[in-house]
N, C-alpha and C positions, 0 to 999 in steps of 0.2 A: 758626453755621457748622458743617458735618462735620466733623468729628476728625478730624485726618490717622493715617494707619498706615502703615505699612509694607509696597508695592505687592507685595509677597511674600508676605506673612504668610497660611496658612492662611486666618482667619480673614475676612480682605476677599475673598479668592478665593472661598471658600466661600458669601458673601453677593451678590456676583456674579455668580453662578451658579443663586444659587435666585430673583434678581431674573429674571432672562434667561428661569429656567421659569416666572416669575408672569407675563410678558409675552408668551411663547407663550402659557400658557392663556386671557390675557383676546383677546389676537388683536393689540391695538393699544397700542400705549405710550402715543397722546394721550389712550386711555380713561384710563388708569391715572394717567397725569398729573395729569388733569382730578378723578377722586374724589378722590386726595389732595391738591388744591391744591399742586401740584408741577411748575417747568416740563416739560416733555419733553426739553429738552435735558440737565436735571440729570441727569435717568433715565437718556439717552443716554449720559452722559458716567460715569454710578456701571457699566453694561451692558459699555463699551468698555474700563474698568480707569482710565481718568483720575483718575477720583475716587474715595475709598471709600463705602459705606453707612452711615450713621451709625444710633445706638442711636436716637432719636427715631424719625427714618424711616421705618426696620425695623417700628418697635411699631407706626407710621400704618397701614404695608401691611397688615402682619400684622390686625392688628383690622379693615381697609377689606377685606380678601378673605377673612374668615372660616379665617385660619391658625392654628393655635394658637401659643400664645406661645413663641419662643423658633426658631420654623420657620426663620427665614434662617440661625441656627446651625445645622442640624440637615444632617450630612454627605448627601448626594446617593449613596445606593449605585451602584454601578456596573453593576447587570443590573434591581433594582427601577425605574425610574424614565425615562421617555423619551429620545433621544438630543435636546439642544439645538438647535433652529435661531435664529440671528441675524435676527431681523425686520426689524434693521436694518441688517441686510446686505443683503437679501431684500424688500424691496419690496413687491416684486411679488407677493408671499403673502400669506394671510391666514389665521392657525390658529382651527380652529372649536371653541371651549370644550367642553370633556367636563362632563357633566351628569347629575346625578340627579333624576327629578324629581316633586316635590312636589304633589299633587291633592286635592283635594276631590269625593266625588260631588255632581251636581247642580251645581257651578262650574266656569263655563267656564274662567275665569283660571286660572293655576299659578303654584307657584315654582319655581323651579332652585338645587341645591346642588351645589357641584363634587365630581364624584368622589371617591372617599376615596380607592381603590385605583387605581393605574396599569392602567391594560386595553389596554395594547400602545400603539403610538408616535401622536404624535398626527397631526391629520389637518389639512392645508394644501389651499386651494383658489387656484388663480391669480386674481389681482383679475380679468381681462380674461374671463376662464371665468365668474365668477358675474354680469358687467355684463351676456354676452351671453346669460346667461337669467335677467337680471332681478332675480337673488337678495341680499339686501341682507344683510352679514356679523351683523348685530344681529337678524337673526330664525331663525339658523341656529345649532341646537344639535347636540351627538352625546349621543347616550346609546346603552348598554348591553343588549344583546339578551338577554331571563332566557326560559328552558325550552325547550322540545322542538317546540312549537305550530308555529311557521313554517319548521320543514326539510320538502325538502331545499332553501330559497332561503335561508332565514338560519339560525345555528347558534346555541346558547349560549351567549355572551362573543363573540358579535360587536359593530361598533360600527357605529351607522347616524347618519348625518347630517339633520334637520327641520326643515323650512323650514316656522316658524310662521306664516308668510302664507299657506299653501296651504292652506285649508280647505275648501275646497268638496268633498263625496266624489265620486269619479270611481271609475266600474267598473271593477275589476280595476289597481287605484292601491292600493297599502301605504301604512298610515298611522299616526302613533302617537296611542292615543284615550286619553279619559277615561271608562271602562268603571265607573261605579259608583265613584268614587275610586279605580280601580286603573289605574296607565300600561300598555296593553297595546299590542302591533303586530304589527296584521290586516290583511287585503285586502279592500278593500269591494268590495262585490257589489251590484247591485241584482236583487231578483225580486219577484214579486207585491204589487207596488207600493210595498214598501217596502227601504230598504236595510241590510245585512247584516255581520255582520266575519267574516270567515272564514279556516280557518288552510291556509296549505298542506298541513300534516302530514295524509294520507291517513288517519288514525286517527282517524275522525269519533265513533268513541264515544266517546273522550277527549277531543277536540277539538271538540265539537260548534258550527256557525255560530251566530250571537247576535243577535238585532234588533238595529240602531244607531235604538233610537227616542229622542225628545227626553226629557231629565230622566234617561237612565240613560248613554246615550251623547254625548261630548260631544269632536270630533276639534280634537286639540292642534297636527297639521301634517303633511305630506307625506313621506312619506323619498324624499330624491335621492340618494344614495348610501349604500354598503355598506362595512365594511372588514374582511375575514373571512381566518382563515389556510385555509381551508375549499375546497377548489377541487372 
């Protein structure tokens, strides 16, 4: 059984709050349930202050989401770190996990590691939004927009949302690829008969367009959305 404390205490506030941000970033608290063999209601009820988080627990998540040790303690600043949404207040949302990600040249597969750093608040899609195009929350990641290549449509520290189902390249479709083991995101082009990654940035000596041929190019998914302080 959880240790009881003291519904006040620093301490359980503290751990109930960094649960509530583990649960925004996986998207769904039955995920999170399910890896640690954990009802969901327990989660539910450590989330709403019912209950506290106990030291076992803590060390499960911690270790299951790649936290380091000691993370549920670790105070939540006040400007570093996203504003909380209640998912289980909130339904009808679903947070799309912020992602780094991991490549191999010449393999199609990838992995993903959660961001280190906070890159602005995160990003929520309505259930009813992603049903009526198809998009299923377990193939949809964000990652982090790096360098100068795609302005003036995307900036540097922007965050885009990938829909790893969408692989097929489409003319004049942004996409995030496997360029040689490196994550980049281009806009395909098709010309002389074969297809192309190419940057908006008008600075094509810098930015020069790149074959997407097989064994060097290898596309990871679709960007469906943007989220830029960039206007």
């Amino acid at each position: 059984m959880e240790k009881s404390e003291n519904p006040e205490s620093p301490r359980r506030m503290r751990r109930r709050e960094r649960l509530k941000l583990l649960l925004n970033e996986e998207g769904s608290a039955a995920n999170v349930a399910r890896i640690v063999d954990t009802p969901r209601s327990h989660l539910s009820a450590i989330s709403s202050g019912a209950r506290g988080l106990g030291d076992e627990l803590a060390a499960k998540l911690e270790q299951a989401f790649q936290k380091p040790a000691g993370w549920f303690d670790t105070p939540i600043s006040q400007s570093g770190e996203p504003e909380l949404v209640d998912l289980d207040a909130h339904p009808e949302l679903t947070s799309i996990r912020k992602v780094t990600l991991r490549l191999q040249a010449g393999v199609s597969g990838f992995a993903v590691e959660p961001l280190d750093e906070v890159d602005g608040p995160p990003i929520f899609f309505r259930n009813d939004w992603m049903q009526q195009r198809g998009y299923k929350p377990y193939h949809l990641i964000t990652v982090k927009v790096k360098g100068q290549s795609m302005e003036d449509k995307l900036f540097d520290g922007d965050l885009v949302v990938v829909n790893t189902a969408d692989t097929t390249p489409r003319d004049g479709e942004v996409f995030a690829v496997n360029y040689e083991g490196e994550p980049v995101i281009k806009r395909m082009k098709r010309e002389r008969g074969a297809w192309w990654l190419a940057s908006d940035n008008l600075d094509k000596s810098r930015y020069p367009d790149k074959e997407c041929s097989a064994g060097t190019c290898i596309i990871v998914g679709r960007i469906i959305h943007k989220q830029s302080e960039r206007i």
